[in-house]
Z-matrix of the N, CA and C atoms (Angstrom, degrees):
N
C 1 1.444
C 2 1.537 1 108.23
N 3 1.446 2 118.58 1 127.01
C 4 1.343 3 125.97 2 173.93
C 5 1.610 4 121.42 3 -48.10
N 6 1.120 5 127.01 4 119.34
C 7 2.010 6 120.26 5 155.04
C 8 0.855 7 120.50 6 -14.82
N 9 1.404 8 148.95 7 125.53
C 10 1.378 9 135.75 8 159.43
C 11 1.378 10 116.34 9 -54.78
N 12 0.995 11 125.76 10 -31.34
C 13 1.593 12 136.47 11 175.04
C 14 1.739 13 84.11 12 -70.97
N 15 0.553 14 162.41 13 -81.43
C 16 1.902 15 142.95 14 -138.60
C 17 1.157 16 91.43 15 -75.77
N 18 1.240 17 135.27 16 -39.81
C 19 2.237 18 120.09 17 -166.22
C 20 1.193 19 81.38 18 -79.05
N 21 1.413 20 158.37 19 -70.28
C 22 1.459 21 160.89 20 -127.84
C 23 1.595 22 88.26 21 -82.81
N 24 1.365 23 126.57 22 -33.01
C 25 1.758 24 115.31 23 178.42
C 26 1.803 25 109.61 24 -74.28
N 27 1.421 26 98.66 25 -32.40
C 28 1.455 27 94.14 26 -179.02
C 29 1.426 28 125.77 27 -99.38
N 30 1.439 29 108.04 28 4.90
C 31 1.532 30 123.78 29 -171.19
C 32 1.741 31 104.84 30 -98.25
N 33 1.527 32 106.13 31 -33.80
C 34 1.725 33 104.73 32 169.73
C 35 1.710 34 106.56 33 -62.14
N 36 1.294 35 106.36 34 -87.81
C 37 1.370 36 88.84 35 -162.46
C 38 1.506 37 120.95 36 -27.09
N 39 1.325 38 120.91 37 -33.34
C 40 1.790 39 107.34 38 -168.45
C 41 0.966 40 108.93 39 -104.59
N 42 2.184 41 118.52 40 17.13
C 43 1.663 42 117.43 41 142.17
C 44 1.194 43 106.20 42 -64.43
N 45 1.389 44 109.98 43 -52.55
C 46 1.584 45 97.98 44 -149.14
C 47 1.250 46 120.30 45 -99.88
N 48 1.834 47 107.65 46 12.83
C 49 1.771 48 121.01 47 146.36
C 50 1.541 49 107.52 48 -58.53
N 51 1.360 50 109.62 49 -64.64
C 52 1.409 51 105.28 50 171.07
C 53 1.749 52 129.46 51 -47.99
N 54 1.444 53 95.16 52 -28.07
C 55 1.815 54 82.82 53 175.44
C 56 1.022 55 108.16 54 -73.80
N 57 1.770 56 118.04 55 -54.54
C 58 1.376 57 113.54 56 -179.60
C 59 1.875 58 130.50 57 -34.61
N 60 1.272 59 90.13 58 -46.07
C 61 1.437 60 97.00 59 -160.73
C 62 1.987 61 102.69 60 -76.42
N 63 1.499 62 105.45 61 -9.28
C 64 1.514 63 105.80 62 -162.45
C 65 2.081 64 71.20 63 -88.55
N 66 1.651 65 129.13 64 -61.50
C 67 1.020 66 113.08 65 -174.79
C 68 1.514 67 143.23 66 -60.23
N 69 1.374 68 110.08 67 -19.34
C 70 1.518 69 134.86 68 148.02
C 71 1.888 70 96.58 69 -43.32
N 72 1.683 71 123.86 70 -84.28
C 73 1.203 72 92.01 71 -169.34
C 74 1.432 73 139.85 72 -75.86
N 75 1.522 74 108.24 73 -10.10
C 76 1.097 75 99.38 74 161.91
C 77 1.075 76 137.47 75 -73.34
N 78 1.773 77 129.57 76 -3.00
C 79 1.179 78 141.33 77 151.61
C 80 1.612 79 115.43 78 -51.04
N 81 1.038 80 90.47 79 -44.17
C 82 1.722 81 115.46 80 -162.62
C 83 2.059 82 98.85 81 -64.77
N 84 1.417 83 81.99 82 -46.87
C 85 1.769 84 82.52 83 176.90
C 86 1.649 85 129.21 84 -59.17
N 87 1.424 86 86.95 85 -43.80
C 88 1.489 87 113.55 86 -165.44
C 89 2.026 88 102.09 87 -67.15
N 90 1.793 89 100.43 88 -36.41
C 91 1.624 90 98.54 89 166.55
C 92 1.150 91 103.42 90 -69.68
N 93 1.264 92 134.30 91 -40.81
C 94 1.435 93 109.86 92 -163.49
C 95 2.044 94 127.03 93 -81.72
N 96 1.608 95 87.32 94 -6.94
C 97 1.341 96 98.35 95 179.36
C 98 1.779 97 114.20 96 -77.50
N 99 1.886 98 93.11 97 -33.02
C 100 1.557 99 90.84 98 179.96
C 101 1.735 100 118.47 99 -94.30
N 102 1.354 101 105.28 100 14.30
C 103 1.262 102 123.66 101 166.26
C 104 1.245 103 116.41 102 -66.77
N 105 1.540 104 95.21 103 -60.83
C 106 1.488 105 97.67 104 -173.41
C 107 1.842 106 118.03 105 -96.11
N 108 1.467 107 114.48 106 14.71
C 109 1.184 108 123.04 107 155.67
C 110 1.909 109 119.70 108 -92.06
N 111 0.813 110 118.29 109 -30.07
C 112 1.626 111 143.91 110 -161.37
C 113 1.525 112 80.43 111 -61.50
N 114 1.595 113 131.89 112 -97.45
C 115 1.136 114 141.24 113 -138.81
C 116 1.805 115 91.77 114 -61.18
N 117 1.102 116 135.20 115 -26.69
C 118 1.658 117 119.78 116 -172.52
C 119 1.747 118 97.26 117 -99.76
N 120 1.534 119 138.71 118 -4.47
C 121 0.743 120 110.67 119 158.02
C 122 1.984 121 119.11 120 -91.40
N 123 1.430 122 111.00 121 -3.89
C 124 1.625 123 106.46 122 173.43
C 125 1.809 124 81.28 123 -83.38
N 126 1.156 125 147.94 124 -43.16
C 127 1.564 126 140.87 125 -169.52
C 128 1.259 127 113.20 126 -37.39
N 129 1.499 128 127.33 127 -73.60
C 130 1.332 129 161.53 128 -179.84
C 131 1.413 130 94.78 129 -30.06
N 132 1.208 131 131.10 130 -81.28
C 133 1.444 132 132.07 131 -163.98
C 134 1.874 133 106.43 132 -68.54
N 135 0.972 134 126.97 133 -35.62
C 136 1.398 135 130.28 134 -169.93
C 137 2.038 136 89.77 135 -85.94
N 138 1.132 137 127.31 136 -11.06
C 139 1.833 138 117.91 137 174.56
C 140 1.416 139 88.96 138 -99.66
N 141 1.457 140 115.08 139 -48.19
C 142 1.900 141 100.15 140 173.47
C 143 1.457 142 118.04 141 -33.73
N 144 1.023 143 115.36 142 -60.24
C 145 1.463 144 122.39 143 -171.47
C 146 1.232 145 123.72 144 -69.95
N 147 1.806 146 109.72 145 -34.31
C 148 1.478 147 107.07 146 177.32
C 149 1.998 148 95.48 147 -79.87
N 150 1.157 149 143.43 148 -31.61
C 151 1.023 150 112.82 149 176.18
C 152 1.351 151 122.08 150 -89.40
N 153 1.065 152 143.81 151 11.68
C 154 1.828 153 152.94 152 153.30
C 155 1.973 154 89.84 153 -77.71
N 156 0.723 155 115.11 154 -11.05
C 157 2.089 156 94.70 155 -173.70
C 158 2.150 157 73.78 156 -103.66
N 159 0.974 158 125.54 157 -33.13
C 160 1.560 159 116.72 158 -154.96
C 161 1.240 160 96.82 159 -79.59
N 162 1.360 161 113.15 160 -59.53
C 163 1.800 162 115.86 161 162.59
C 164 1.100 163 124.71 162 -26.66
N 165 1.512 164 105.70 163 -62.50
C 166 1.813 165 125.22 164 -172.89
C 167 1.945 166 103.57 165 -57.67
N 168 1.047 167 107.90 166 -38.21
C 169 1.484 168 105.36 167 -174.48
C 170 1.848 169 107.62 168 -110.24
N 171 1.311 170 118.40 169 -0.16
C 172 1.772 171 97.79 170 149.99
C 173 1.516 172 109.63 171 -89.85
N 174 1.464 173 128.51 172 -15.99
C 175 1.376 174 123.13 173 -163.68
C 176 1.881 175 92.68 174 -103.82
N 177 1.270 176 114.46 175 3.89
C 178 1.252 177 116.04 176 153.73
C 179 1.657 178 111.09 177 -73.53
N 180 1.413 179 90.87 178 -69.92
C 181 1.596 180 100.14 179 -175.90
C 182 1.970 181 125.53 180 -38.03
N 183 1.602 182 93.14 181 -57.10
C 184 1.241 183 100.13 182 163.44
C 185 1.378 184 146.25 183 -48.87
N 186 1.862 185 103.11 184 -28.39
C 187 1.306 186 120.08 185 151.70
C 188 1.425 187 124.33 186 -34.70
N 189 1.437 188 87.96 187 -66.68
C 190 1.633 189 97.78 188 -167.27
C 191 1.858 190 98.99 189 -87.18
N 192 1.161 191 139.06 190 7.01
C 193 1.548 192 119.28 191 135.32
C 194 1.435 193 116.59 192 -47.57
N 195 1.381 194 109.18 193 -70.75
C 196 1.540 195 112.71 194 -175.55
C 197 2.054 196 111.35 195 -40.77
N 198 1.054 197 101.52 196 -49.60
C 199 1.627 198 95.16 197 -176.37
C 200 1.914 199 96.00 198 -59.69
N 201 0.741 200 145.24 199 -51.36
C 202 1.136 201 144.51 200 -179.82
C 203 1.761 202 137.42 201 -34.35
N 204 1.787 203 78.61 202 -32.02
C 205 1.753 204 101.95 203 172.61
C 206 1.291 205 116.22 204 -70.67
């Protein structure tokens, strides 16, 4: 029957391959999730604004049709 001290020498390292590699991808996920969230939340606010100035100046324009009639 093996030492407990020799299985416990060869049983760490290939815990903490396994932790690593489970925390490696979940790192790995977590970049790729805010990758592909990141660019539509700088999007969102910069289309807010260009359509409130596009709004603001056809419902200008349209104003001054009506005075015209």
């Amino acid at each position: 029957m093996p030492s407990p001290r020799f299985t416990l020498r060869r049983c760490v390292p290939e815990m903490l391959k396994k932790t690593s590699d489970f925390l490696e991808d979940d790192a790995r996920h977590k970049i790729q999730v805010i990758s592909k969230l990141l660019p539509i939340l700088f999007f969102l606010p910069i289309a807010g604004f260009v359509g409130y100035i596009i709004i603001s100046m056809g419902s200008s324009i349209f104003s001054g049709l009506d005075s015209i009639k």
